[in-house]
C-alpha positions, -999 to +999 in steps of 0.1 A: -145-317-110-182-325-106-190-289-111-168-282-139-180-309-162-219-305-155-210-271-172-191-288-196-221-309-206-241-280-213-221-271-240-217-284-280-200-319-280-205-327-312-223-316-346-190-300-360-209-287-391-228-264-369-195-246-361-194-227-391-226-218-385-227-210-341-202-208-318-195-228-283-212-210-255-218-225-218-255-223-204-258-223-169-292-239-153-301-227-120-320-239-095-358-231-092-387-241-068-411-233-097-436-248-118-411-258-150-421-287-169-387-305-166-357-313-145-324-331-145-301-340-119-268-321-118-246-323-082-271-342-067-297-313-072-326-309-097-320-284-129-355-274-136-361-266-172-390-252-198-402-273-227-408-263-260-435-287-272-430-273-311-399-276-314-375-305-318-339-320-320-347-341-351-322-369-351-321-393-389-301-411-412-284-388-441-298-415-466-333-410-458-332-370-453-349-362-487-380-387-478-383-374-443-383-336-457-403-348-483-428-358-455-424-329-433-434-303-457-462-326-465-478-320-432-471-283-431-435-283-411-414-258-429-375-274-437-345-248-439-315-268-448-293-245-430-307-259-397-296-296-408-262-307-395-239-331-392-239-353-368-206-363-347-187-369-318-155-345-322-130-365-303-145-361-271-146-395-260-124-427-266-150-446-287-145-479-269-180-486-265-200-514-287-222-483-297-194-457-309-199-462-343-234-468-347-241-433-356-222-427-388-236-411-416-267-399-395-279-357-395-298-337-369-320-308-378-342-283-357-372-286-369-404-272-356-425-301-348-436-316-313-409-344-308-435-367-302-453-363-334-414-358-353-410-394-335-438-414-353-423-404-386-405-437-399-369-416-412-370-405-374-341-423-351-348-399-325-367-368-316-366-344-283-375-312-272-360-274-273-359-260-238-351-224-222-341-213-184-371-206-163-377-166-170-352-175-199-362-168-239-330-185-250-339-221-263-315-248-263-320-287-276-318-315-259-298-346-279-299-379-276-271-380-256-269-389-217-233-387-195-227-408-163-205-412-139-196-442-121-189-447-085-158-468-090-144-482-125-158-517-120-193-503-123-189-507-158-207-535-153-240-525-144-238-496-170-237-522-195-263-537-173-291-510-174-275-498-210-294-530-220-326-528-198-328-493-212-321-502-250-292-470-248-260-476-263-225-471-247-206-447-269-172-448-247-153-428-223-141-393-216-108-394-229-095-374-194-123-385-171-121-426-173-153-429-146-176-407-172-193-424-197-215-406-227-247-431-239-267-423-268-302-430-270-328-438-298-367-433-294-370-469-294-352-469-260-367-463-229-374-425-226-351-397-244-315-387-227-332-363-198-357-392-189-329-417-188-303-397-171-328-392-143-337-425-140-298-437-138-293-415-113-323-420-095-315-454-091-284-449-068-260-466-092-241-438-105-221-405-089-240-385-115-258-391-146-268-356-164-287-351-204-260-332-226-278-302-245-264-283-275-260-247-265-253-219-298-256-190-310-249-168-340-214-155-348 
């Protein structure tokens, strides 16, 4: 089961507009003793990963995307509306968490701009990285999503716990999977989804705790 849905969290969960545009595919991240930048936890082993420092998962508020294109393109970062998409959650989860409908009306766009400095923009709710596989070209973005699994269902507890120490929002349940939990992030919370997946998991808390990443490609 474990298995299973760490591939499952590789793929697209949500963004439904992109569908039209990419199609589902699963990315596999092995296992490597190298040098990479990054790593997640996934079946209690580290998933080492590449970062793209200029290039970003661009995460706003539909209201306020002409100001925030209006201020990319002021300092030189080329906008192609056909890489701005809706952003949703697809029925994936039950939505019974206090944050499952704080994200309504909001966009994503890949943009090419180092998260951090796509962060410090003011229309920005969140910002992270591309990655690719070590010895990998293909790039993949990391959202502002983070799944976790608890130990036994009265850990909900101290999910809602550390969802607080960590300023991360609960989003709800897997609809077939009651002990996994998805929790969206913001850049005013305590690291992006990788950095707070690892540190749930690092913390012995959790069975697993695992960044979801948006894997596509063209028809």
């Amino acid at each position: 089961m474990r298995k299973t849905l760490n591939y499952l969290l590789m793929t697209l969960f949500f963004l439904a507009a992109a569908c039209g545009k990419s199609r589902d595919k699963e990315v596999l991240i092995e296992n490597s003793e190298d040098s990479s930048t990054d790593f997640y936890w996934g079946d209690g082993k580290k998933h080492y990963l590449t970062r793209l420092d200029n290039r970003s998962f661009v995460l706003f508020r539909s209201s306020d995307r002409e100001v925030l294109l209006s201020t990319l393109s002021a300092i030189g970062v080329e906008t192609d509306n056909a890489k701005i998409n809706e952003y949703g959650f697809g029925g994936v989860f039950d939505m019974s968490g206090e944050a499952a409908y704080s994200f309504m009306g909001y966009q994503w766009a890949d943009f090419n701009i180092n998260h951090n400095s796509a962060s410090e923009i003011p229309e920005v709710v969140y910002a992270a990285p591309y990655y690719s596989l070590p010895n990998n070209n293909y790039e993949f973005p990391l959202t502002n999503l983070l799944h976790v699994s608890l130990k036994k269902s009265g850990d909900i507890t101290t999910l809602e716990k550390l969802a607080k120490e960590y300023n991360v929002g609960i989003i709800g349940r897997f609809s077939e999977m009651p002990l996994w939990y998805a929790v969206a992030c913001t850049k005013e919370s305590k690291g992006n989804a990788l950095e707070v997946a690892n540190s749930f998991y690092e913390s012995g808390l959790f069975e697993e705790a695992s960044p979801a990443f948006i894997s596509h490609g063209a028809h």
